[in-house]
N, C-alpha and C positions, 0 to 999 in steps of 0.2 A: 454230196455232189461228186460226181465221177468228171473228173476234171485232165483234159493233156495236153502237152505242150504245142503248141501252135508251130506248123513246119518251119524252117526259117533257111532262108537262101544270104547268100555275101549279094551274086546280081542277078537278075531276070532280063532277056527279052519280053520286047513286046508280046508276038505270040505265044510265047511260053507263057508268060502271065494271063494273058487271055486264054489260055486254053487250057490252062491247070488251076489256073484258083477262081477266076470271074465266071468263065462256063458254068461251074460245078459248085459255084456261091460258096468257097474255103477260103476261111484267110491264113495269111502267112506276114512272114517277116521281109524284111527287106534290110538286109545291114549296111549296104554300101554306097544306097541310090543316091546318098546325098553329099558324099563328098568331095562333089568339084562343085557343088554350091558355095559361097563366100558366106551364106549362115553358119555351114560345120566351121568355122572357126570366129565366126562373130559373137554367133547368137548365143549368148550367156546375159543373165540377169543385169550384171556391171554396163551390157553394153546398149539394153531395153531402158534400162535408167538413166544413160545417159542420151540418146537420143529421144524419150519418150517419156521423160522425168513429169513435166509439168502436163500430160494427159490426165483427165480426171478420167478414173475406169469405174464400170459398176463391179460390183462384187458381191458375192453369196457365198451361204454357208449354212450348215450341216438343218437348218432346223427344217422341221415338217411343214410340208403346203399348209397355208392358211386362207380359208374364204377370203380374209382380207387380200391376198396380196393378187396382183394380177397377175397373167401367163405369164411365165418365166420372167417375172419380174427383181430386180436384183434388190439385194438388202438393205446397202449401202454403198456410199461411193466413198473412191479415197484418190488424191494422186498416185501418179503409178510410181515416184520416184519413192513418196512413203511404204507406199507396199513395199516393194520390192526390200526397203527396208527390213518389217516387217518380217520377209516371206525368210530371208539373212539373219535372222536373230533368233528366232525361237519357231517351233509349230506352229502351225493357226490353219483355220479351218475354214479362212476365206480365201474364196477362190475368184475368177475370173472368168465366167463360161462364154463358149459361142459369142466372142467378141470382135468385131471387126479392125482391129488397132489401126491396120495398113492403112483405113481410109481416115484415120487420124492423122498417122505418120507414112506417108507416103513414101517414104526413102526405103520403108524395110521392103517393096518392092523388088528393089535390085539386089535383094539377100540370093534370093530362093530363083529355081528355073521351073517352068511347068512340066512336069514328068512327060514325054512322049511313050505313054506306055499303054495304051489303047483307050484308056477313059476319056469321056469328052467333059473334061473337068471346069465346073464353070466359074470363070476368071471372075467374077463379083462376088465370089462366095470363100476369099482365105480366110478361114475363123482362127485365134487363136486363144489357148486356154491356159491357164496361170493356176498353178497350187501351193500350197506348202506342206512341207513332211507330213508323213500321216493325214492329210485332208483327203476328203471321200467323194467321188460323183455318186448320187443313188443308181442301182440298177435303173437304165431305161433303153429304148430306142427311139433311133431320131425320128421327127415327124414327117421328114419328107421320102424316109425309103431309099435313100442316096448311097452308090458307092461309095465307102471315105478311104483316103489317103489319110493316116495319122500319124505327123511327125512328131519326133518329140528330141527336146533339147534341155541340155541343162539338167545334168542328171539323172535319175531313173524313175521310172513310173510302172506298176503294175496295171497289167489289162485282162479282164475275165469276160469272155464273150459267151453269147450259147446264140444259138439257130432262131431264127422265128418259130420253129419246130417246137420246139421246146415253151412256149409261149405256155402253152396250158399247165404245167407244173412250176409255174414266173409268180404265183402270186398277182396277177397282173392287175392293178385297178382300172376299171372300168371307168370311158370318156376320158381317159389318160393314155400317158406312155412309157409310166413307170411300174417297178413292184412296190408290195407296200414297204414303205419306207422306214418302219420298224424293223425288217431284216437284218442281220449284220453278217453277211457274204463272206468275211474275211472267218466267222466265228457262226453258222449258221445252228439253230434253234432247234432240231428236228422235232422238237417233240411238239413244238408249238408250230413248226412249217415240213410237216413229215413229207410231204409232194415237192421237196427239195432233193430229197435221197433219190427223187428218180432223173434228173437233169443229169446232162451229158453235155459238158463247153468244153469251152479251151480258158486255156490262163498263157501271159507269158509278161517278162518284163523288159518293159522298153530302153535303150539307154543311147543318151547322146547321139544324133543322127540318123538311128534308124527310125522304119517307118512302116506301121501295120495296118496293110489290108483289112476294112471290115467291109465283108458284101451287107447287100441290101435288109436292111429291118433289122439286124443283128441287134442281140442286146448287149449292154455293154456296162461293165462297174469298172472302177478307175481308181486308184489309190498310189498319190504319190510318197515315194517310197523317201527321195528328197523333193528339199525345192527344187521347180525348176515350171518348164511351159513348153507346148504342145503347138500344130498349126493343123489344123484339116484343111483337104482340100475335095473338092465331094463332086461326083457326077449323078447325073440322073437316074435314075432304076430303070433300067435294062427291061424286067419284067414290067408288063401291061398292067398285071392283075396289081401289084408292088403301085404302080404306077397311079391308079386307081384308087387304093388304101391313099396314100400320100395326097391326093386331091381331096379326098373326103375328110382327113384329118387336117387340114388346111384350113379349109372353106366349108365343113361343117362340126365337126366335132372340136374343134377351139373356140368357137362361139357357142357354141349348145352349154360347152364345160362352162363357159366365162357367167353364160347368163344363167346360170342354174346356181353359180358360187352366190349370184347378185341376189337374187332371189328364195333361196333356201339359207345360205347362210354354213356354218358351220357343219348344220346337220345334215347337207349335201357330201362332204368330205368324207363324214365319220360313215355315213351309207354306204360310200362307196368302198372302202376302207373292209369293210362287211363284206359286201359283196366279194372282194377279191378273195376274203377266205371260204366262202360259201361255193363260189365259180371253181375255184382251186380244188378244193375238195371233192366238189362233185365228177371234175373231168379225172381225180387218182383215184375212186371208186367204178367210174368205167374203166378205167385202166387193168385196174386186178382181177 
């Protein structure tokens, strides 16, 4: 994979940001947007425990879809005051995804400010995400096609992005939003995933307060490097066509997947699973 560093600025203007990275769908760093937030000096694990101790969170981890489970359905639950535990003592591989906490704990509200930086960011949707060392996101993109704001706190996190461009040498599975999830991004397989050698992303890593641009459809793999947690904040896709993809993966392709899991079972997964190396193959044969 031909991989480079993702540009990275200390601050941006509005239009400067609007017209160097959102225009032209790049993303970038942002080092310094957040330090007159009262999160750059709150937001640590010690301090999500202590106002957020007795939330019960869901949590997931490393294993592969299963017919059984439902759409992003999480593994298990734990308190966050355990985790956090947990996340403080050793590796682990559970994580905390696309999780609404704020509207459990209301007070982390008054942490953060909403970036005036041209996104029209919608104020219902602060997700935030929890890992520990070594714990892995699979490559995907989100299903709605959203600009993200990705903060990240609490130590360091790698981020590996590529284009929608790139989609077709993704291993992508089909009626999904992920690659196949036997890949390992970090250590990739050429011989078993050769239409890897031809991908062009970015990689860069994230550390305490800053916060990385991804434009619309971006894929995304994630590997926290320590403990620590993340907040997205996400605007609408800009593009119609983006816009479009995002309604159809909503309101028809998350039901088509669910009721096919119900009704094939197993051998729905393991098909599609096929399919991405067969799709994958066939689009680096027209390539050469």
């Amino acid at each position: 994979m031909k991989l480079k560093q993702i540009e990275r600025v200390k601050k941006i203007s509005k239009a400067d940001f609007i017209s160097q990275y959102v225009k032209y769908q790049i993303p970038v760093v942002i080092e310094e947007l957040t330090e007159d937030w009262p999160a750059y000096q709150k937001w640590k694990l010690s301090y999500i425990k202590e106002i957020a101790g007795e939330t019960i969170v869901p949590l997931y981890d490393n294993r592969p879809v299963n017919h059984e489970d439902g759409f992003n359905e999480a593994h298990t639950k734990m308190k966050m005051s355990d985790y956090v535990d947990l996340l403080e003592s050793k590796p682990t591989n559970y994580r905390i995804f696309l999780y609404n906490l704020m509207k459990e704990v209301p007070i982390l509200k008054e942490d953060f400010l909403w970036p005036d930086i041209g996104l029209k960011l919608v104020k219902q949707m602060p997700m935030l995400f929890f890992g520990g060392e070594n714990s892995k996101v699979f490559m995907h993109y989100d299903i709605d096609y959203s600009n993200i704001l990705h903060f990240h706190f609490h130590g360091e996190k790698q981020c590996m992005l590529f284009a929608p461009d790139q989609s077709k040498y993704m291993y992508k599975v089909p009626h999904a939003l992920i690659s196949r999830e036997d890949i390992d991004f970090d250590n990739p397989d050429y011989e078993k995933f050769p239409a890897l050698k031809n991908t062009e992303g970015y990689i860069t890593n994230l550390k305490h307060g800053e916060v990385l641009y991804m434009p619309e459809g971006y894929w995304h793999y994630m590997k926290y490097l320590t403990p620590g947690f993340s907040m997205s904040l996400r605007a609408f896709p800009k593009s119609i066509t983006n816009l479009s993809k995002a309604v159809y993966n909503i309101f028809v392709m998350r039901h088509f997947d669910i009721l096919m899991r119900k009704f094939k079972g197993q051998k729905w997964i393991d098909y599609k699973n096929e399919k991405a190396i067969e799709n994958t193959n066939e689009n680096l044969r027209k390539s050469a």
